[in-house]
KOLSEZA-616193 format. One line per 10 residues: number of its first residue (from 0); their letters; for each residue x, y, z of C-alpha. Coordinates in pm, 1 decimal, always signed. Example, Ala and Ser with C-alpha at 12.3 -4.5 7.8 and 13.67 -1.06 7.14 Angstrom:
// residues 2
0> AS> +1230.0:-450.0:+780.0 ~ +1367.0:-106.0:+714.0 .
END
This chain:
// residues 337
0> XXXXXXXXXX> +0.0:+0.0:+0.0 ~ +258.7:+273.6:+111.4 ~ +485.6:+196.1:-207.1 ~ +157.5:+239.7:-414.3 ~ +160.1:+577.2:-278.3 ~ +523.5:+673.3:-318.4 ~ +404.5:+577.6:-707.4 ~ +105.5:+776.8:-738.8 ~ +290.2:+1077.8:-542.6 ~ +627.2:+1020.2:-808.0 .
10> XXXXXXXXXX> +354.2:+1026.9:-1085.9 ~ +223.5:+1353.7:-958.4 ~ +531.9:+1520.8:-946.9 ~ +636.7:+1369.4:-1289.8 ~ +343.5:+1528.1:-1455.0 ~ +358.8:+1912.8:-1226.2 ~ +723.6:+1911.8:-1325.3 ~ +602.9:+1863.4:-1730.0 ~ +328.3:+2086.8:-1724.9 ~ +603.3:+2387.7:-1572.4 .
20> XXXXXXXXXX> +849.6:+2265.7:-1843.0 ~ +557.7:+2288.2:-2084.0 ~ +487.0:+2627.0:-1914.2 ~ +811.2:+2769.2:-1956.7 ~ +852.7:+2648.4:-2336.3 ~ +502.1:+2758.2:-2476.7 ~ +644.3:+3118.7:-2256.0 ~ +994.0:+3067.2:-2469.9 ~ +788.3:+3062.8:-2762.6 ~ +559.0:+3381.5:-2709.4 .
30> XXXXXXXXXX> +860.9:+3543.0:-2608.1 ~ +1061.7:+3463.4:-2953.4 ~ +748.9:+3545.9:-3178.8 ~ +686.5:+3871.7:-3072.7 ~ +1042.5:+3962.2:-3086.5 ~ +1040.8:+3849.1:-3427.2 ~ +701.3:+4026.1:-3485.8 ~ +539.2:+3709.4:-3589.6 ~ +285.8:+3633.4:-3336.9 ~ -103.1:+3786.1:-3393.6 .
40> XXXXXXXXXX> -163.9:+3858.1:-3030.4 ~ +19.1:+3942.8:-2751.4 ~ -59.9:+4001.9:-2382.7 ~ +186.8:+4262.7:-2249.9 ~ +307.1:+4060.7:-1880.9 ~ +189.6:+4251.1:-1558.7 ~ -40.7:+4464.3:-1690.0 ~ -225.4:+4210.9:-1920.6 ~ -271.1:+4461.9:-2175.9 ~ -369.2:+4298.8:-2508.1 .
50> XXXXXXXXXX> -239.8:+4426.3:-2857.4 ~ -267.2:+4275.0:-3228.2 ~ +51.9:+4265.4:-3471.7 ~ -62.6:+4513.7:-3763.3 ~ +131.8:+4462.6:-4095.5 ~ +335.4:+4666.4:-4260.7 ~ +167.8:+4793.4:-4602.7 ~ +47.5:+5077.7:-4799.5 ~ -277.0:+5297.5:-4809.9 ~ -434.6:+5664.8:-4847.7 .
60> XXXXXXXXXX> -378.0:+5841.7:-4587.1 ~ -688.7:+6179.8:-4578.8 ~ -1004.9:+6126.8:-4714.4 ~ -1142.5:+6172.4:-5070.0 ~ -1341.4:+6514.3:-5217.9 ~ -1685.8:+6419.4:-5191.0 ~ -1611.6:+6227.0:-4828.0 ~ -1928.8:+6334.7:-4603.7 ~ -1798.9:+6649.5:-4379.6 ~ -1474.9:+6625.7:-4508.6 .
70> XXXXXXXXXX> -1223.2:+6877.5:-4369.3 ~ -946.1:+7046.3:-4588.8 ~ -696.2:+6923.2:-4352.2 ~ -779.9:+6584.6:-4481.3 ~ -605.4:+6595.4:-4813.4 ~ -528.3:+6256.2:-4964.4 ~ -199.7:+6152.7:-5018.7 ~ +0.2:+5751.0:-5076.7 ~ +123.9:+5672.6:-4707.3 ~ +390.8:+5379.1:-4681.5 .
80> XXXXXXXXXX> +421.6:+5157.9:-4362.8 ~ +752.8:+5008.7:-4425.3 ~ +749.1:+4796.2:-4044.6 ~ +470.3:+4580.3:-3884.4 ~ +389.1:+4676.3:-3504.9 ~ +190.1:+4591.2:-3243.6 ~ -125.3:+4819.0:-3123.3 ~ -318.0:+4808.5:-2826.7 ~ -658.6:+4624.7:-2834.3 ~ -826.6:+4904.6:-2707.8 .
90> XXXXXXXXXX> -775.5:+5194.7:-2575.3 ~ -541.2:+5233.5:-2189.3 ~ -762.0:+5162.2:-1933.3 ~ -761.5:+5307.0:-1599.9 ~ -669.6:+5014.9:-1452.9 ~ -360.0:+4978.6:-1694.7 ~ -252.3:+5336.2:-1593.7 ~ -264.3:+5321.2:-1246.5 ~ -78.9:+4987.4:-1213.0 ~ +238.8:+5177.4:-1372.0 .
100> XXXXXXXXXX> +141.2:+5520.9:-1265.0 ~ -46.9:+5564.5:-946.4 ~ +140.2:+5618.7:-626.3 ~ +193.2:+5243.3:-423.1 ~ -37.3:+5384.4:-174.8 ~ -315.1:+5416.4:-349.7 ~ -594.9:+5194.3:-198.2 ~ -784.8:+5143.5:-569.6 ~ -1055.7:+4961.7:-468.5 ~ -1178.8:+5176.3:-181.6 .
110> XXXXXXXXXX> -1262.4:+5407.5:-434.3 ~ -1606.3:+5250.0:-460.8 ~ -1661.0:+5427.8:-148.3 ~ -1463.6:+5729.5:-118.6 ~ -1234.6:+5906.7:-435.8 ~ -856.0:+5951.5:-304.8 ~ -700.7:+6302.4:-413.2 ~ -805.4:+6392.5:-756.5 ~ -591.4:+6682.6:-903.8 ~ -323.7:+6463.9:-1013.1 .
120> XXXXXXXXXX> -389.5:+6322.7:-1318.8 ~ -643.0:+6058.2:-1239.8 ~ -974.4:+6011.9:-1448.2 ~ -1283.4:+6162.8:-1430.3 ~ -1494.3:+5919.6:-1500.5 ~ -1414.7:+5704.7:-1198.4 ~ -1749.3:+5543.4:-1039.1 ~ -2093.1:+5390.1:-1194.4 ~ -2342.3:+5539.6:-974.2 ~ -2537.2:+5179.0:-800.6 .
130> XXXXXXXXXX> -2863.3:+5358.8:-1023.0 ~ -2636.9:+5332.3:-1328.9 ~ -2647.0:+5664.2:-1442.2 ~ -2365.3:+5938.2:-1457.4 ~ -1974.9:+5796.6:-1489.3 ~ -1816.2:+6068.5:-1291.2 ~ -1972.8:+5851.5:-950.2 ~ -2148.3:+6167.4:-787.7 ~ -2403.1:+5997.2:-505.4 ~ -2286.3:+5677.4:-609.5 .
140> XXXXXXXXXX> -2102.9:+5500.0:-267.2 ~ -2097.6:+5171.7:-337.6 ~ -2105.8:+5152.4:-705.0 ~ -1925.7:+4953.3:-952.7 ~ -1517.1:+5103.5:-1031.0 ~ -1476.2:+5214.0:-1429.1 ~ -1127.6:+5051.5:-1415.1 ~ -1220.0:+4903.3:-1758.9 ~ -1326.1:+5260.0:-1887.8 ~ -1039.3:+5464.0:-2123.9 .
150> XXXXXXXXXX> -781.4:+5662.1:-1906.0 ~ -853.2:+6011.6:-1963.9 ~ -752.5:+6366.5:-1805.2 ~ -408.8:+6234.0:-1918.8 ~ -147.2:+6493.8:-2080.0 ~ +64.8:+6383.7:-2399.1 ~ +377.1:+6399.2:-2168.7 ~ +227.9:+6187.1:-1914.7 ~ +89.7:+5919.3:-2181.9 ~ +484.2:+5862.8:-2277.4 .
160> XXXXXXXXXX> +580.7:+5828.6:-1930.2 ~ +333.3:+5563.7:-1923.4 ~ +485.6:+5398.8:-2273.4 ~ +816.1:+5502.4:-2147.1 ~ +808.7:+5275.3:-1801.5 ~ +635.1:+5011.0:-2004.3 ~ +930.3:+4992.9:-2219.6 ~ +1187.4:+4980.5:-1928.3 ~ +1004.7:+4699.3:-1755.3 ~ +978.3:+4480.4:-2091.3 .
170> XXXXXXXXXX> +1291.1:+4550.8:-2199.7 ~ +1478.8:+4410.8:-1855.5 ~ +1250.2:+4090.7:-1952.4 ~ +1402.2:+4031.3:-2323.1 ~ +1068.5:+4089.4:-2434.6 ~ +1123.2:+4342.5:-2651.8 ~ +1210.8:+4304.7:-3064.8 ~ +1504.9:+4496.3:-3138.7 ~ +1507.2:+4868.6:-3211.9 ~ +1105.0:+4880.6:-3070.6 .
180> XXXXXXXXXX> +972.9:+5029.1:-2786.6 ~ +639.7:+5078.8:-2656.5 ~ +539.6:+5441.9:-2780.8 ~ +227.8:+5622.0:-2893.3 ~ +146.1:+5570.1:-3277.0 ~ +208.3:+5805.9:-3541.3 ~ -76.0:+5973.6:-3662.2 ~ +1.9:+5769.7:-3983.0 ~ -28.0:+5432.0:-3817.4 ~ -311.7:+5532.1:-3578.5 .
190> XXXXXXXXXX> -532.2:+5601.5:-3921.9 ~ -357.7:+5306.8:-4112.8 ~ -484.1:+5058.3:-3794.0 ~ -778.1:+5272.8:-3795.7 ~ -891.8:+5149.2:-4151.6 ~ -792.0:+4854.0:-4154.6 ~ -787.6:+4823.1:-4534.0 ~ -1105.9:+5007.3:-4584.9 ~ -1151.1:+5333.1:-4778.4 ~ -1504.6:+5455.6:-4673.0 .
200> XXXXXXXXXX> -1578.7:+5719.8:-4376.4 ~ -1609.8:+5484.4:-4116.0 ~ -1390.5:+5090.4:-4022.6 ~ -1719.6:+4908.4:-4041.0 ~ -1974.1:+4943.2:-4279.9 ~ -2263.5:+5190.1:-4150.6 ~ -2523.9:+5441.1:-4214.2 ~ -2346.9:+5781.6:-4169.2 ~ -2675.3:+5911.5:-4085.8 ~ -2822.8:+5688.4:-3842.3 .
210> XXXXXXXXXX> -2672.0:+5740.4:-3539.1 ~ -2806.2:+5366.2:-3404.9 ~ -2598.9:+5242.8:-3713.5 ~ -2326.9:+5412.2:-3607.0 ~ -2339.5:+5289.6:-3196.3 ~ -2268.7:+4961.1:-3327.8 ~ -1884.8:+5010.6:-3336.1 ~ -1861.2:+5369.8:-3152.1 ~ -1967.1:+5488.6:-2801.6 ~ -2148.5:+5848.9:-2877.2 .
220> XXXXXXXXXX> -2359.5:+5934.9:-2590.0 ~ -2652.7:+6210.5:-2619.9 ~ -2592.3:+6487.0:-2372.0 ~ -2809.7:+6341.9:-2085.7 ~ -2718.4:+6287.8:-1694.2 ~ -2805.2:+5929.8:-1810.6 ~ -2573.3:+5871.7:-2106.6 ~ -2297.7:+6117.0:-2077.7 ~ -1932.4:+5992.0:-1969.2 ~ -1719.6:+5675.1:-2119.1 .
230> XXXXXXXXXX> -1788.5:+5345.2:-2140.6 ~ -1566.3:+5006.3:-2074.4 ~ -1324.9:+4952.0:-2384.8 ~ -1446.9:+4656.5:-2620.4 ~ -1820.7:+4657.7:-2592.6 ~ -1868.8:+4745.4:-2934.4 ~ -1787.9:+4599.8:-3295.0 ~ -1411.5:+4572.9:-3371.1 ~ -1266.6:+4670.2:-3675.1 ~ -1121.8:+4387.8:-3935.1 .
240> XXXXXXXXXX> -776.4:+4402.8:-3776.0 ~ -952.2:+4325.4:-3420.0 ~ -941.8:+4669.2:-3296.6 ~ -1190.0:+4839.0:-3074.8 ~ -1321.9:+5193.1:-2968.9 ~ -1131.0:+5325.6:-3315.2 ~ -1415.4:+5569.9:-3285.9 ~ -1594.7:+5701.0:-2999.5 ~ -1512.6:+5667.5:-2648.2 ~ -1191.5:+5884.1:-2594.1 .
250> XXXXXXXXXX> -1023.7:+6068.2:-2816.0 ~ -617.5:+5974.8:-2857.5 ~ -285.8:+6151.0:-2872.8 ~ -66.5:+6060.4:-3155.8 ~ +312.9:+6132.2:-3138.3 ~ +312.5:+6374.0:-3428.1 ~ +275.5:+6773.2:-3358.4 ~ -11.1:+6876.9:-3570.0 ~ +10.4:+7027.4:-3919.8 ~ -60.6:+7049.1:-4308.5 .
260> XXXXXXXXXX> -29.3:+6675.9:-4450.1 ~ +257.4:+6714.4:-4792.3 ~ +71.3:+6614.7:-5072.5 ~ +333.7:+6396.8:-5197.6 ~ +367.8:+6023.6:-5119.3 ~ +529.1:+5972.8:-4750.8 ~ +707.2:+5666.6:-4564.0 ~ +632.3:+5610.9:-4210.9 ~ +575.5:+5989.4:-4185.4 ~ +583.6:+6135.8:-3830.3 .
270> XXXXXXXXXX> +426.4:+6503.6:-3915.3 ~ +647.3:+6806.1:-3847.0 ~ +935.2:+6893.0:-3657.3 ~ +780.9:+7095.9:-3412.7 ~ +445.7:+7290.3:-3328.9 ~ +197.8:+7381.9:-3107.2 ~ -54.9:+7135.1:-3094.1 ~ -38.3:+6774.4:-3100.8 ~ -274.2:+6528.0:-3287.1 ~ -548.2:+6346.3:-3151.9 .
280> XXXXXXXXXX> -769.1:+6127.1:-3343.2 ~ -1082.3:+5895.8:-3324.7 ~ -1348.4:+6139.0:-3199.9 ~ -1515.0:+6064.9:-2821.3 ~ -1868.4:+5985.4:-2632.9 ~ -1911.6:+6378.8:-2633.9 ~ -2167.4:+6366.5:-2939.6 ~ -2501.6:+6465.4:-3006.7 ~ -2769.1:+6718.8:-2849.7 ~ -3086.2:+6745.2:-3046.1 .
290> XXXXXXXXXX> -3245.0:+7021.2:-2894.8 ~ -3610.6:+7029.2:-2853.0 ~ -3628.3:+6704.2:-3166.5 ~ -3778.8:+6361.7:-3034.8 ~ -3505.9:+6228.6:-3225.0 ~ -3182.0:+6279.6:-3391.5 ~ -3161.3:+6356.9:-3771.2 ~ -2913.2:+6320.1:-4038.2 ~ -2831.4:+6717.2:-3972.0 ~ -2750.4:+6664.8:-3586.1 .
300> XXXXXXXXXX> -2475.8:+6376.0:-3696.1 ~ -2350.3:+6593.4:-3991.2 ~ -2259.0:+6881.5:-3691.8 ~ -2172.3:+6706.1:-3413.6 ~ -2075.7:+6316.9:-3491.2 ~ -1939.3:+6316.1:-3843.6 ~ -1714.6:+6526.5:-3885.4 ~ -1506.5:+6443.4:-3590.8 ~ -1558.9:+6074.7:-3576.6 ~ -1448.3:+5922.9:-3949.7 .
310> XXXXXXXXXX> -1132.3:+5757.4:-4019.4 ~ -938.3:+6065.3:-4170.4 ~ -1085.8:+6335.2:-3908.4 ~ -803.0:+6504.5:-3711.8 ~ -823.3:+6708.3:-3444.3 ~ -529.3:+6902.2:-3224.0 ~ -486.8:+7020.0:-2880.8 ~ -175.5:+7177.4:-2653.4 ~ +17.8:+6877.9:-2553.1 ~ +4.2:+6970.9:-2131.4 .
320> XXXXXXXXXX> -422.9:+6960.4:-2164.8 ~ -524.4:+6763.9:-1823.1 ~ -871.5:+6824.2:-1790.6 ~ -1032.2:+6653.8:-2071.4 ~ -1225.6:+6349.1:-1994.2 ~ -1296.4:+6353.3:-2371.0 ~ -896.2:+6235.5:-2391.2 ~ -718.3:+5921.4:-2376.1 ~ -427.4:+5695.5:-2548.9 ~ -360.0:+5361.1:-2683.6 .
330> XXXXXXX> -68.1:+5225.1:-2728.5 ~ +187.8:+5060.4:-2957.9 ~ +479.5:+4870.0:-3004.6 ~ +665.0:+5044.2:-3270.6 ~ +1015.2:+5112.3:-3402.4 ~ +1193.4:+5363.5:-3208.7 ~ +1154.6:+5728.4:-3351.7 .
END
């Protein structure tokens, strides 16, 4: 009997030692394919951020003449991206931030019941009221945290230091392919990942004026104590390249100061040398107000949705803007610029 049991506790052992070995190999593996930039999907350690490997490849940058509320900022032009890299599933969420970012003694999860100091760069919309109505947790002890909501009320500066101690921690773990870093995307790749190969206004096919068309891949909110604020990342349609929350949500800083695309054909642009404003893209929930109307019309959208949400819309603000709930980031692993 009690050498039975020195064989069934062997045979135990046997197969916990095989599974770690099997662990450590299949980890081996992961490791090696993303730094060779072959793996689809990656899960950044720690933070368990997830990101898809876009391609390298070509496409048109701006939007075409007769694009609904096309901008003149938009002009089209042949965009080359000569290296794949990996982007961020969605957009940073607050929990992501504050595992790199917040100060150790930060008790998170009290926060359901009381908010800790708020005037240093923590997000707005923090709390789901227990009723489920406003974001920004006002009479709402008890409720649910928005840790899966977009960081926002986060400067450009403060968005690197984020990508900037992400990239110090993977790098220490070999993770890293040579010559990348985590960074925020140009404003080239954010609109190349954005499309996803398509050409129209919008990454998934949709009504441009029906705004219940348009909620099926972007969070708009009307202005209403009930709606307004952001919403967890990924509840929506992705686009073809698995992306989520390309429009709507949060808004999100690109690396590139803002200014006048060159007409002429461009590889891996990374807009001008200097400015005063730096690019955001993808619009936000901040969308629609139809006045004294039951119901929305294709007018309201052409204002206040369209022209700020579509693939080629751009948008700039001063890089050291904190108090914009309407403002995010997402990040990617990119080639060093």
């Amino acid at each position: 009997m009690r050498e039975d049991k020195e064989k069934t506790m062997k045979t135990k052992m046997i197969y916990i030692v095989l599974v770690l070995l099997l662990c450590g190999i299949s980890a081996a593996q992961n490791t090696a394919s993303v730094k060779l930039l072959t793996d689809k999907d990656y899960t950044v350690a720690g933070i368990e951020m997830k990101m898809k490997l876009i391609p390298a490849g070509s496409f048109t940058m701006g939007s075409a003449a007769d694009e609904i509320c096309r901008r003149k900022d938009e002009v089209a032009h042949k965009v080359t991206i000569s290296k794949p890299f990996y982007m961020g599933v969605c957009e940073v969420t607050q929990r992501e931030f504050y595992k790199l970012m917040a100060p150790p003694n930060y008790d998170y999860e009290a926060w359901r019941f009381k908010r800790g100091p708020i005037h240093d760069q923590m997000a707005f919309c923090w709390r789901y009221p227990t009723g489920g109505g406003l974001i920004n947790g006002g009479g709402a002890v008890g409720g649910d945290l928005t840790d899966q909501n977009p960081m926002e009320c986060v400067t450009w500066a403060r968005a690197n230091e984020f990508c900037r101690k992400l990239t110090e921690i993977e790098r220490k773990s070999g993770r890293l392919p040579k010559g990348y870093v985590y960074r925020l995307p140009t404003e080239a790749e954010w609109e190349y990942a954005c499309r996803a190969g398509t050409k129209t206004p919008y990454n998934v096919q949709c009504d441009p004026g029906d705004l219940n068309s348009i909620r099926k891949f972007a969070h708009v909110a009307s202005f209403s104590v009930t709606s307004f604020g952001t919403r967890k990342v990924g509840g929506r349609k992705p686009n073809a390249w698995g992306l989520y929350d390309m429009h709507g949500n949060v808004y999100e800083w690109c690396l590139d100061w803002y200014g006048p695309y060159d007409k002429s054909a461009a590889k891996d642009p990374a807009g001008p040398a200097k400015g005063a404003e730096k690019v955001i893209r993808g619009g936000c929930f901040s969308g629609v107000h139809k006045g004294d109307k039951k119901r929305h019309d294709k007018k309201d959208l052409d204002e206040q949705v369209n022209p700020f949400l579509r693939s080629a819309a751009r948008y700039s603000v001063p890089p050291g803007i904190s108090s914009y709930a309407i403002l995010g980031f997402r990040v990617v692993l990119g080639a060093s610029q």
